[in-house]
N, C-alpha and C positions, 0 to 999 in steps of 0.2 A: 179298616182292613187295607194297610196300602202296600204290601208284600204280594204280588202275585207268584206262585209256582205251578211246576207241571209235576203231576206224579204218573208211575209207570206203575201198572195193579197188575197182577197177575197169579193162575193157580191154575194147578192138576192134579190135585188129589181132590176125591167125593166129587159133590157138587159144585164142580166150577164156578157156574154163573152165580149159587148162592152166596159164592163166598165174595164174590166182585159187590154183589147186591148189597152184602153186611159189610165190608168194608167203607162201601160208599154210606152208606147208613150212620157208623159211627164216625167216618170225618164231618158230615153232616150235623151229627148231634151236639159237637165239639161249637161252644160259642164263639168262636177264634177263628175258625174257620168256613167259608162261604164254597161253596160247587158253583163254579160259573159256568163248567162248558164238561161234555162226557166227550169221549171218541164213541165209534159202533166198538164191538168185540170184537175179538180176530182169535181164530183159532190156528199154535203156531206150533211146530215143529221143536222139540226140546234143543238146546244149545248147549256145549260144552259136556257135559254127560249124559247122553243122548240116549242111553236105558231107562226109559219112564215115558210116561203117557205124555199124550200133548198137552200143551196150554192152551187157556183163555186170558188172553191179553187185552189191555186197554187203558188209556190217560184221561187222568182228568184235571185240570184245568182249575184252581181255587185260587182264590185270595186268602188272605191271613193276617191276622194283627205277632200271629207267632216271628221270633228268626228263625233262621233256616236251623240253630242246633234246636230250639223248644218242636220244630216241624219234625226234624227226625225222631225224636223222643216220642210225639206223637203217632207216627206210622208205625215206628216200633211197639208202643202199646197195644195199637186197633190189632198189629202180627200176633202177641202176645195173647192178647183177648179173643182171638178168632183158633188159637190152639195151633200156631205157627212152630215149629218144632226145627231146627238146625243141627242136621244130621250132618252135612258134609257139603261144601260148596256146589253150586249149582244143581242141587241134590233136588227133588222133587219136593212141593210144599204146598199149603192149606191155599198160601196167601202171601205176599210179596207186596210191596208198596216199596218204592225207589223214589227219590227226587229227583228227577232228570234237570230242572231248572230251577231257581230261584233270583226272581229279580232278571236285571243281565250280569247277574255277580259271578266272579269265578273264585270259589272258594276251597281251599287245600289246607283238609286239616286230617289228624287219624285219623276221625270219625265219619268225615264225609269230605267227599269231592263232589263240587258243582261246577258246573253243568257235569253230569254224570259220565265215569270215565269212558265207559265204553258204548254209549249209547250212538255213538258214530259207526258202530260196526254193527247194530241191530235193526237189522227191517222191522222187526214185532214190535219195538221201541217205534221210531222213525214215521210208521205208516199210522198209527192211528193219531200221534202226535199230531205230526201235518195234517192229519184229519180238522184238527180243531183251530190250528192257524198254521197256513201255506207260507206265511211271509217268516217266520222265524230264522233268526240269524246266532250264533253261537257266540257270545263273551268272548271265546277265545280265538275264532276264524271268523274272518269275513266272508266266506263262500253260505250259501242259502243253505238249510236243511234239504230244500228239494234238488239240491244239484250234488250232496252228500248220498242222501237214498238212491241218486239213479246210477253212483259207482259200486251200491252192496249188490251183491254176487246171487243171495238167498233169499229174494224176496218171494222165489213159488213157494214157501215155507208159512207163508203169511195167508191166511185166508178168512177175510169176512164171512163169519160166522150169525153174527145179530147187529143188523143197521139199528141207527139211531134213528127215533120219532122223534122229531122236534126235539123242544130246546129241555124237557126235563129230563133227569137225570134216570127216575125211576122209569118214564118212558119203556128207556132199552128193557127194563126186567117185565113188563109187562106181557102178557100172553095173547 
């Protein structure tokens, strides 16, 4: 598995956390793919069409023997399998799974852009990220992730919701 990436999980409809829980579940069950590191949860204030409940947000941190298109194909599947529905941009959803990172590649194709376009204007993005590593630096800037977070505007938008127990993943869903 010599590919490392970041992924961005997110959902507000039903059961938020279960949906984070079954997400992580199915990247999990995937032989190609290892969970090395969770963020806590963050409960966050919707973005862009702001009519709809809030989210539960969170990154996780894998290796992969996948590229980044076989990784997308896969996130895509686990949204598909979890009953992920695209109603209309930024629209409210089950379950979201993003690539924020892969490698220090920066990749531009229709299908995907890496390091992920707009994850420079996102605290919900941004803060549980740097939860998992402070030192991160962007492909395409040399300025730190933590000196990018501390010019976003809306980070009281952002709220820890379920700290992470140690180092396993299922930890955080525990009761």
């Amino acid at each position: 598995m010599k590919n490392i990436a970041y992924l961005s999980m997110g959902s507000n409809i039903g059961n938020r956390e279960e949906f984070l829980k079954l997400a992580i579940e199915k990247l999990s069950e995937d032989k190609h793919v290892n969970i090395e590191a969770c963020s806590s949860v963050y409960e966050t204030d919707p973005v862009g069409y702001t009519d709809q409940e809030n989210f539960l947000n969170m990154v996780v941190k894998i290796s992969t023997s996948y590229s980044a298109l076989q990784l997308l194909d896969l996130c895509m599947k686990v949204e598909h399998d979890l009953g992920r529905v695209r109603e209309f941009r930024w629209g409210p959803r089950v379950i979201d799974l993003d690539i924020l990172l892969y490698n220090k590649e920066n990749i531009e194709m229709e299908s995907l852009q890496v390091p992920h376009p707009r994850m420079m204007e996102r605290a919900f993005v941004l803060i549980p990220l740097l939860e998992i590593d402070r030192s991160l630096v962007l492909p395409i800037i040399d300025t730190p992730l933590v000196e990018v977070l501390d010019d976003i505007p809306d980070k009281e938008g952002v709220r820890l919701w379920k700290q992470i127990n140690g180092e396993d993943a299922s930890a955080l869903f525990e009761n």
